[in-house]
C-alpha positions, 0 to 999 in steps of 0.5 A: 093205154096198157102202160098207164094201167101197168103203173096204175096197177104197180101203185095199188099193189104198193098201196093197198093191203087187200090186194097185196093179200089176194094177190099171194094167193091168186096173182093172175086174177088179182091183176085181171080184175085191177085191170078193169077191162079184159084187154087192158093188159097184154098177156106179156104184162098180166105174166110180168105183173103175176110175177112180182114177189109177193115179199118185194111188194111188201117191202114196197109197201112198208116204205110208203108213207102210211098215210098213202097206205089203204088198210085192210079192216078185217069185217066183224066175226061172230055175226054181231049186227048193229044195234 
C-alpha cells in the first residue's frame, strides 16, 4: 500500500503546479495531506519524499506533456464577485 501512494504522491508532484508550490514552503505537510490517511506513509517515506529538490521536481514538471499538467489559476484579487 505505501508504494502505491509514494508513486501516487511522486505524480502529483510532477504534475500539479499547486502542490509543487506548497511543497517549497512546507514539504513535510505537503506530503502529509497528499498522503490522505496519517499512516499511509511510513516515516522513512514521508522524510524521503520531503527530501526531494524542489528545483529537480520542476524539472520533472517541465518534461511532462503540458497536457498532463494541473495549472495553477491564481484566484481573482481585489474582491471583484460575479455580476
Amino acid at each position: 500500500m505505501s508504494q502505491k501512494t509514494v508513486e501516487h504522491i511522486i505524480g502529483r508532484l510532477a504534475t500539479d503546479e499547486e502542490i509543487r508550490l506548497r511543497f517549497r514552503t512546507d514539504p513535510v505537510a505537503t506530503i502529509t495531506a497528499a498522503a490522505g490517511e496519517p499512516e499511509a506513509l511510513t516515516n522513512v517515506e514521508r522524510e524521503a519524499l520531503a527530501s526531494i529538490d524542489p528545483d529537480v521536481l520542476d524539472r520533472l514538471a517541465d518534461a511532462v506533456d503540458p497536457r498532463l499538467q494541473r495549472v495553477r489559476i491564481p484566484a481573482e484579487r481585489g474582491g471583484g464577485g460575479r455580476r
